[in-house]
C-alpha positions as CSV (number, residue, x, y, z in Angstrom):
1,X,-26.0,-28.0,-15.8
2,X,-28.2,-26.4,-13.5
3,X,-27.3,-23.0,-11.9
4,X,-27.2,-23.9,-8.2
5,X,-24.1,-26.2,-9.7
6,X,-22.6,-23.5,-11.6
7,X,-22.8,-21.9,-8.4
8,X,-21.0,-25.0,-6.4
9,X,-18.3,-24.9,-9.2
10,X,-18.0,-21.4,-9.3
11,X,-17.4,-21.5,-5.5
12,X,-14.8,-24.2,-5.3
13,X,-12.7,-22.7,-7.5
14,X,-12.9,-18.7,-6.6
15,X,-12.8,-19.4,-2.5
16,X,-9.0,-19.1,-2.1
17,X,-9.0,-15.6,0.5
18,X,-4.9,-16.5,0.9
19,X,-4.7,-15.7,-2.9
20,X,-6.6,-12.7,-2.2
21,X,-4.2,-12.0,0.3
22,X,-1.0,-12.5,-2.4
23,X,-2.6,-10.8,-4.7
24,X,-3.6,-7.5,-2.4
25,X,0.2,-7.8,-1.1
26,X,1.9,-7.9,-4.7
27,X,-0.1,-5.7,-6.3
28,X,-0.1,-2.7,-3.7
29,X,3.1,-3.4,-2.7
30,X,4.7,-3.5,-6.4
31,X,3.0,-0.2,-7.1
32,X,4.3,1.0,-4.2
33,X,7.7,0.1,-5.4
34,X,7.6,2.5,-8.7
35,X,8.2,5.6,-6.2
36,X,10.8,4.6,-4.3
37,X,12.6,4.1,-6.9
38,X,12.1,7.0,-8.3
39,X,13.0,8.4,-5.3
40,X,15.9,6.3,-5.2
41,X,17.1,7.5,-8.7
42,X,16.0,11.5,-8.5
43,X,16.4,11.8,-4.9
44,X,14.9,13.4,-2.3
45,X,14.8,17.1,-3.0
46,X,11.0,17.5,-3.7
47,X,10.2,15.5,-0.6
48,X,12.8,17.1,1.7
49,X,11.2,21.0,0.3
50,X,7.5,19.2,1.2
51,X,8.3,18.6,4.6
52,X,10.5,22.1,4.8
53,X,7.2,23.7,3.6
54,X,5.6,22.3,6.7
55,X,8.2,23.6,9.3
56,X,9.1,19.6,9.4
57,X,12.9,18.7,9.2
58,X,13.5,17.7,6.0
59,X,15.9,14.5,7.7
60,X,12.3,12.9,7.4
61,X,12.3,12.4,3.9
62,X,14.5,9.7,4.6
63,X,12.0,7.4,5.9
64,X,10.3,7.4,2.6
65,X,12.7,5.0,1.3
66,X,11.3,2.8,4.4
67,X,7.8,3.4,3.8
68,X,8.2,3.3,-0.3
69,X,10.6,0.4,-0.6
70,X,11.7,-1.5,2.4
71,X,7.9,-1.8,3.5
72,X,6.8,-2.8,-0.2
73,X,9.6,-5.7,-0.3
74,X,8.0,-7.0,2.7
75,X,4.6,-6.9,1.7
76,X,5.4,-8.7,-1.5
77,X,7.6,-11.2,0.0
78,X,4.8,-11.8,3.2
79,X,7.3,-10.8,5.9
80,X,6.1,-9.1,9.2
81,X,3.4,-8.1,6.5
82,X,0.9,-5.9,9.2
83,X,3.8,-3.9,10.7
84,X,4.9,-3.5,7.0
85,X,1.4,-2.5,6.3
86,X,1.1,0.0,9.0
87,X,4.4,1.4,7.6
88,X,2.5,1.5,4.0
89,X,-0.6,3.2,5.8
90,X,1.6,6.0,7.7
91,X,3.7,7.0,5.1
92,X,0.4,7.3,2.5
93,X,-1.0,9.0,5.6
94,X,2.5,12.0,5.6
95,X,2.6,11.9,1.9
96,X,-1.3,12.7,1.6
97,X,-1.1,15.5,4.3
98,X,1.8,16.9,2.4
99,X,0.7,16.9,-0.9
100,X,-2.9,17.3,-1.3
101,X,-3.7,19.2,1.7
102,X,-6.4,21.7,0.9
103,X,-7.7,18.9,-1.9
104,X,-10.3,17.1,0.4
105,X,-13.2,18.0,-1.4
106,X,-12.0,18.9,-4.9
107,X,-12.4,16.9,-8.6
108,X,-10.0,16.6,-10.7
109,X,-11.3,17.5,-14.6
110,X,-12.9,14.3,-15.1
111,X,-15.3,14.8,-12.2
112,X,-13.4,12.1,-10.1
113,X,-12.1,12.7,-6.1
114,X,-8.4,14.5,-6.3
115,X,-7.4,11.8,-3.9
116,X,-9.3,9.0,-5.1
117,X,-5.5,7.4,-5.5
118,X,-4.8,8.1,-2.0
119,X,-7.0,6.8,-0.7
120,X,-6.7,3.9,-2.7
121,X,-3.6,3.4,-1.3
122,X,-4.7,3.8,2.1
123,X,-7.3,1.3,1.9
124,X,-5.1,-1.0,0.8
125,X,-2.8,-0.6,3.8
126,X,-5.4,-0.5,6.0
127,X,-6.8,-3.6,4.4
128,X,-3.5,-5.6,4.7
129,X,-2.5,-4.6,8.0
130,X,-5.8,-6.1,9.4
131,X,-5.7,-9.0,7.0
132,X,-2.5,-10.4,7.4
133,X,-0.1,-12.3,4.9
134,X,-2.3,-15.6,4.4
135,X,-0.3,-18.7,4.1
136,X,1.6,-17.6,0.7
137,X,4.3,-16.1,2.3
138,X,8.4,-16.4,1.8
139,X,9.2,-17.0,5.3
140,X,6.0,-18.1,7.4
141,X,7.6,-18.0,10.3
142,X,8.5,-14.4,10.3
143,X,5.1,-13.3,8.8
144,X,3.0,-11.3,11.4
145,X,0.0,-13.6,12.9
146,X,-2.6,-14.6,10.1
């Protein structure tokens, strides 16, 4: 088999950017789930003394059970999936700002970025907010324009 078939096979099979799609949705989006429900189970005292910290009302830290759950479910399941995206994107945007302010330029002990997860995170939102849900979606008709 020569290589320029290997490379026609190769193709074929790997050119599927609606999996790429599902895959970016499920896997930020199921990550994303992990702290909201830990938010949901410990509640929202650290959160709530974040925002406090930052002469914000601390009411705000209810909309990280939007941003860290609701928006998540809809990224997974393909519904409305840029609008939940930008959801994922602002509330990575608050939680950064609140968290690792002051961190822009530090390593961690390992040598890597301090928010090399952040913005992780916010490339993936940004990512599947201009991306769209692809055709592997629960309800296509409620997914945001692909």
């Amino acid at each position: 088999m020569t290589l320029k078939k290997i490379d026609e096979v190769f193709h074929r099979y790997t050119n599927n950017p609606d999996a790429a799609k599902l895959i970016l949705r499920v896997v930020f989006g199921g990550l994303m789930l992990f702290h909201g429900v830990a938010k949901a189970k410990h509640g929202l005292g650290s959160v709530v003394f974040l925002l406090e910290s930052h002469h914000l009302p601390g009411f705000i830290a209810w909309g990280s059970f939007i941003g860290e759950i609701i928006a998540p479910l809809m990224l997974i399941l393909g519904v409305m999936t840029r609008y939940a995206a930008a959801i994922f994107t602002f509330t990575m945007l608050l939680a950064t700002w609140l968290v690792m302010d002051g961190k822009v330029f530090a390593l961690t002990p390992q040598g890597s970025w301090a928010l090399e997860l952040q913005a992780l995170y916010l490339c993936g939102g940004f990512c599947m907010m201009f991306l769209g849900s692809g055709k592997y979606t629960v309800m296509p008709e409620y997914s945001s324009r692909r």
